[in-house]
Backbone bond lengths (Angstrom), bond angles and torsions (degrees), N, CA, C in turn:
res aa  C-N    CA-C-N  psi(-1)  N-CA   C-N-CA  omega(-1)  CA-C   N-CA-C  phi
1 X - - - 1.448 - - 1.524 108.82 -
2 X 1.243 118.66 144.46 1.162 136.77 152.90 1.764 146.22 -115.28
3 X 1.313 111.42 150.58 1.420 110.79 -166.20 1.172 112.65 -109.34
4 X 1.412 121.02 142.30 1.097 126.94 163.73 1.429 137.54 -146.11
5 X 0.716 119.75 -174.60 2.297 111.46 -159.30 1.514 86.97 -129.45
6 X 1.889 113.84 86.79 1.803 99.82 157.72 1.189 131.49 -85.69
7 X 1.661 105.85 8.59 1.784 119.12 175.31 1.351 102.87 -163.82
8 X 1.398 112.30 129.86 1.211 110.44 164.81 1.367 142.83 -132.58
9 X 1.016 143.92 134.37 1.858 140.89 -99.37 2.111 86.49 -42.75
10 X 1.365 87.29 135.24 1.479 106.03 179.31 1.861 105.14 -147.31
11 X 1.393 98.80 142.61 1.827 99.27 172.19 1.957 90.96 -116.83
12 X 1.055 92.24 130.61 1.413 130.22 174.18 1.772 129.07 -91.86
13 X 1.182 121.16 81.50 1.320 114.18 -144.80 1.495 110.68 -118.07
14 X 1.369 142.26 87.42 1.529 133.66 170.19 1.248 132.63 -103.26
15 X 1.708 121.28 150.68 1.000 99.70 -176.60 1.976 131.71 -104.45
16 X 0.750 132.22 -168.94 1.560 110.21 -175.28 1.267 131.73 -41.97
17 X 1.366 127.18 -5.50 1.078 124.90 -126.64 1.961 79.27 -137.46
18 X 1.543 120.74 -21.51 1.080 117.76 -164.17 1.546 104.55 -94.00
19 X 1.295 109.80 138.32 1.623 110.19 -174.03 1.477 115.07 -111.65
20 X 1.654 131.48 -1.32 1.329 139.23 164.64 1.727 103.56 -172.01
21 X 1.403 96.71 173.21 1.556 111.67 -155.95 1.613 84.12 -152.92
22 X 1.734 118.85 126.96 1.269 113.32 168.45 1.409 102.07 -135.66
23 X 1.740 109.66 143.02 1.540 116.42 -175.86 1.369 105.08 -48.36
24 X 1.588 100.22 160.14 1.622 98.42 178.45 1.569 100.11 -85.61
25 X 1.514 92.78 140.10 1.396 97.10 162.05 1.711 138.50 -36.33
26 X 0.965 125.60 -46.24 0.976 121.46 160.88 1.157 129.33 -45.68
27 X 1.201 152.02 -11.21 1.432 171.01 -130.48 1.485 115.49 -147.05
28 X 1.629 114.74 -21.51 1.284 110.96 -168.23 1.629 104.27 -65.73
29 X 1.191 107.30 166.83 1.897 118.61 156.11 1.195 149.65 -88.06
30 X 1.193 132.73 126.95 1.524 108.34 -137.59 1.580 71.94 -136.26
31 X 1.507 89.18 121.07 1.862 125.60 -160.56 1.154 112.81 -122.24
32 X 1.886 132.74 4.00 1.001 131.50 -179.55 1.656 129.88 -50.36
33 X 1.479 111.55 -33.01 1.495 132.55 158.87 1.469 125.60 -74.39
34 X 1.366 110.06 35.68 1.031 134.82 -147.25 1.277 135.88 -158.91
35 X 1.883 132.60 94.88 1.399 137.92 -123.27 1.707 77.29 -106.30
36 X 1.399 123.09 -82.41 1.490 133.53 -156.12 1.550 106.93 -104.84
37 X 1.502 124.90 177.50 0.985 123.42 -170.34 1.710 115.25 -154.96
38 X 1.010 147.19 88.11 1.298 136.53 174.49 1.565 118.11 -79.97
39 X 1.325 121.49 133.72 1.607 135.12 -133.62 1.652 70.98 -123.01
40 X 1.576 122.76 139.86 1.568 143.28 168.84 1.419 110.13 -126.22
41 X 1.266 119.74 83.78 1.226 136.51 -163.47 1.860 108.94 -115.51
42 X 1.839 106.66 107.97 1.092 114.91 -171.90 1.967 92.69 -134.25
43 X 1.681 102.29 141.73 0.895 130.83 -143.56 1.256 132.09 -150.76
44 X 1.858 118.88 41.48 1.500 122.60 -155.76 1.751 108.40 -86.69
45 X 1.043 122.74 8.72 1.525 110.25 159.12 1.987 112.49 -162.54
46 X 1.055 90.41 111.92 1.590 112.72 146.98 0.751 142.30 -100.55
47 X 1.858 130.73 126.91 2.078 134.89 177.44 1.576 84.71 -106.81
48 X 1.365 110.90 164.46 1.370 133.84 -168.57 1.448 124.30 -156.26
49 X 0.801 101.78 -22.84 1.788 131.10 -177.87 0.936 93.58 14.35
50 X 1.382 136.13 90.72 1.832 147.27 158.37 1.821 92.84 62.57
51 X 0.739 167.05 32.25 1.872 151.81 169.79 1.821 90.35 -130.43
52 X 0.940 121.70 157.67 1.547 151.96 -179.74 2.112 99.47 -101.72
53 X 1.550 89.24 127.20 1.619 99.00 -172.34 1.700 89.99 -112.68
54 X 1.217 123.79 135.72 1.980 117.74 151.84 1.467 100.26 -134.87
55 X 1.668 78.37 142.84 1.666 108.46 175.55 1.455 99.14 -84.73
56 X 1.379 126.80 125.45 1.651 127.09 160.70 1.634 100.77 -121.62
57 X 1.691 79.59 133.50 1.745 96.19 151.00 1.497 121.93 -94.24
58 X 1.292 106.99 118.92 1.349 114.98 164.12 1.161 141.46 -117.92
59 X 1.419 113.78 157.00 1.730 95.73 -169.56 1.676 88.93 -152.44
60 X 1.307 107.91 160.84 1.444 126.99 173.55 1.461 114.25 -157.56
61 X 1.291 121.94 172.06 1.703 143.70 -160.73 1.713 93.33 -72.28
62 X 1.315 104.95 -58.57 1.575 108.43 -171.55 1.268 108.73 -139.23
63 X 2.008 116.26 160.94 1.152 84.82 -175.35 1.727 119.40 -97.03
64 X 1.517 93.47 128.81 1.580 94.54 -161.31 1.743 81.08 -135.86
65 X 1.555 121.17 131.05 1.312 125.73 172.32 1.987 103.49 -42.49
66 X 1.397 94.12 -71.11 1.462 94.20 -158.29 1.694 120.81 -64.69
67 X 1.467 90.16 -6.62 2.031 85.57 155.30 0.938 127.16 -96.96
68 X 0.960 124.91 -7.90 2.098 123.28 176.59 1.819 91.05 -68.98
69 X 1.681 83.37 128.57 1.343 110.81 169.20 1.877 127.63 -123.46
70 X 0.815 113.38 156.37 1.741 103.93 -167.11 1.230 98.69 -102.85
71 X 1.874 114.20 128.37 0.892 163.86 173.86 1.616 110.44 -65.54
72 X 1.146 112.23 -59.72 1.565 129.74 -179.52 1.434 116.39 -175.06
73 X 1.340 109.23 142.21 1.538 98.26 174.22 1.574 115.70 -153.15
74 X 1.171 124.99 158.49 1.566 113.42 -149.77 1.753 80.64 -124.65
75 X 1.593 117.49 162.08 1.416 140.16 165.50 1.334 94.15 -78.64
76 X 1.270 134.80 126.11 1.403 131.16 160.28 1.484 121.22 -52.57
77 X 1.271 111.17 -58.71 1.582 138.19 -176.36 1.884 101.97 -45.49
78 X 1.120 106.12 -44.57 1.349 117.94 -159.79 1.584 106.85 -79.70
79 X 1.722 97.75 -47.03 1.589 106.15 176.23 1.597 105.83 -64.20
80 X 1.095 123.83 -17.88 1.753 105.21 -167.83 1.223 125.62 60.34
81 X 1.748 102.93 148.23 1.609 93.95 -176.92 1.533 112.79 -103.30
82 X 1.519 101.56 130.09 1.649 105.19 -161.16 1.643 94.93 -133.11
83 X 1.522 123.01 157.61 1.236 137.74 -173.11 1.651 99.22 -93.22
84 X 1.517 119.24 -14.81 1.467 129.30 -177.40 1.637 106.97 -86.62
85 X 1.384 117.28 84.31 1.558 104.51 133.07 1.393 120.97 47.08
86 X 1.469 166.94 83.36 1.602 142.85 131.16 1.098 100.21 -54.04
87 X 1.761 128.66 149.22 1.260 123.80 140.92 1.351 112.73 -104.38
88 X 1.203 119.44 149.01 1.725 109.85 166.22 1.502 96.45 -130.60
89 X 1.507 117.36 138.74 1.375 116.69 154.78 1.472 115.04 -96.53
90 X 1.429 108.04 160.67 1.517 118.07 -165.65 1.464 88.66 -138.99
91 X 1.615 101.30 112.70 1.762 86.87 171.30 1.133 118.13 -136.67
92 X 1.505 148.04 150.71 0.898 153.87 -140.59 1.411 119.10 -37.05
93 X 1.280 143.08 94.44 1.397 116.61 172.66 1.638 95.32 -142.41
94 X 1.344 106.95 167.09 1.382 130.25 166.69 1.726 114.44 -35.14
95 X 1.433 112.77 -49.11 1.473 122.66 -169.64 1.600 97.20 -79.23
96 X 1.651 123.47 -20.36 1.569 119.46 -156.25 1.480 91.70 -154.60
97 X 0.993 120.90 77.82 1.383 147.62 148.21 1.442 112.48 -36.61
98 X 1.675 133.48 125.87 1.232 132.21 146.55 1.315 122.64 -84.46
99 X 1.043 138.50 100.07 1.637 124.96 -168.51 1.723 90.16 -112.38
100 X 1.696 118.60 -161.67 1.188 129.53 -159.97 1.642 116.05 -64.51
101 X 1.578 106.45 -47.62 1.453 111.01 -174.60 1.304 101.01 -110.74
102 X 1.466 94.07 143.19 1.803 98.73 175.97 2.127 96.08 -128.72
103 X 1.521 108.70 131.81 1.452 97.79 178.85 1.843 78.99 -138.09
104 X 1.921 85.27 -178.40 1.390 106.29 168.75 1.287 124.08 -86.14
105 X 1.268 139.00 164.64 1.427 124.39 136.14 1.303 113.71 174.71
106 X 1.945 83.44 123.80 1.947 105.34 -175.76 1.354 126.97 -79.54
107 X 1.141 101.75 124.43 1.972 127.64 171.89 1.662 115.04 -57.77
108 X 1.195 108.70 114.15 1.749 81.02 162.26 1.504 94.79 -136.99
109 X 1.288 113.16 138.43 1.347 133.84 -169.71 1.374 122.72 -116.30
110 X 1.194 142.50 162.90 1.689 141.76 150.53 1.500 102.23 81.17
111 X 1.649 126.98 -150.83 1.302 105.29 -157.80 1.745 111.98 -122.94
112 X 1.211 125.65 123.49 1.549 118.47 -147.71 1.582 83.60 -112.18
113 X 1.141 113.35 135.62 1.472 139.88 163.46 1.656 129.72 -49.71
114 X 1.370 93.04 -35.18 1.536 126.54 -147.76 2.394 121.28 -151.80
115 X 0.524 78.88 137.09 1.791 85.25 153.73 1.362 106.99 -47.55
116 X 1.684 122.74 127.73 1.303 123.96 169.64 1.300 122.66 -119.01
117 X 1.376 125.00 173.84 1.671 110.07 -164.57 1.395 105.97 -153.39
118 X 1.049 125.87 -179.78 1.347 120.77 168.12 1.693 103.77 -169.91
119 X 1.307 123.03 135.91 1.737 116.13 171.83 2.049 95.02 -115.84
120 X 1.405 112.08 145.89 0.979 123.94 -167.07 1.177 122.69 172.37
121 X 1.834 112.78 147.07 1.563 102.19 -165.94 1.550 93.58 -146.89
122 X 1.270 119.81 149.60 1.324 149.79 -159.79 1.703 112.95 -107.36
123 X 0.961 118.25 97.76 1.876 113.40 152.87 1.533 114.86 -115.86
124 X 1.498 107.41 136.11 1.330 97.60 174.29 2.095 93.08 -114.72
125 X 1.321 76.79 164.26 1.777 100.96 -172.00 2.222 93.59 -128.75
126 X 1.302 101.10 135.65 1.428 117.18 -137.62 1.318 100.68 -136.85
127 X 1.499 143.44 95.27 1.283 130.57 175.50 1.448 103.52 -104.05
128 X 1.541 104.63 134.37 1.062 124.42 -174.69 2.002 124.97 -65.63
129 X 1.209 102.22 160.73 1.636 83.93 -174.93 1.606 103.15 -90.21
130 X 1.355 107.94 157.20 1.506 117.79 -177.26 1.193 99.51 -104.99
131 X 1.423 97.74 136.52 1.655 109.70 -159.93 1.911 96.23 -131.15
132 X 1.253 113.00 102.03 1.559 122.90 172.01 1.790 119.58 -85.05
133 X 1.894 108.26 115.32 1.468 88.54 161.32 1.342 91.68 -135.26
134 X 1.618 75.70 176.23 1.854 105.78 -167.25 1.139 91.28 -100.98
135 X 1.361 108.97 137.08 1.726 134.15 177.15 1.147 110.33 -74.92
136 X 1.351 148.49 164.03 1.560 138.27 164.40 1.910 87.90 -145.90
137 X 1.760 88.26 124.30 1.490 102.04 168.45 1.135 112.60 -88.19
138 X 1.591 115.88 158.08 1.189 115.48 166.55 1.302 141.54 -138.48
């Protein structure tokens, strides 16, 4: 397994009017050597002001907007802001695909009162693919 930092402590700040926020490219993770994924998602302050915020993981083959697909993604509001760690694993399946790049990017939906924010930091944990060969004696 391997570790890695896809955000690190960051405040995240929009205002009503903003409807998503995506990591900068440069930053994404490039997970192609790479079967499953466990997401380390810590999160000590969220504002919300009446609108619904989600964190999605996404990942796609290349980076092409309209293939990144979500992996998993949590309600901010709901998760709370805690100094403890969530882990979520994400593991290989048909519905949740690992392909090459894996990034962030927050939703905010419905009707916000106010400016919203979020501080939060990202590690992903990365198991590698197992790769079998056959020896030939001679």
């Amino acid at each position: 397994m391997r570790a890695f930092v896809l955000q690190d402590w960051v405040t995240i700040r929009g205002g009503t009017a903003i409807t998503q926020i995506i990591q900068n490219e440069a930053n994404w993770a490039q997970l192609d050597a790479f079967q499953d994924v466990f997401i380390w998602f810590q999160m000590p302050e969220v504002t919300t002001s009446g609108g619904t915020l989600t964190m999605n993981l996404e990942t796609a083959p290349i980076k092409d907007e309209s293939l990144f697909t979500v992996m998993t993604s949590a309600n901010l509001a709901m998760s709370g802001a805690s100094q403890t760690p969530v882990i979520q694993p994400v593991l290989y399946t048909a519905a949740k695909p690992l392909a090459k790049w894996v990034r962030w990017r927050i939703s905010a939906s419905g009707s916000f009162s106010a400016a919203w924010d979020s501080t939060f930091r990202l590690f992903l944990v990365a198991n590698q693919h197992v790769v079998y060969s056959v020896g030939v004696q001679t």
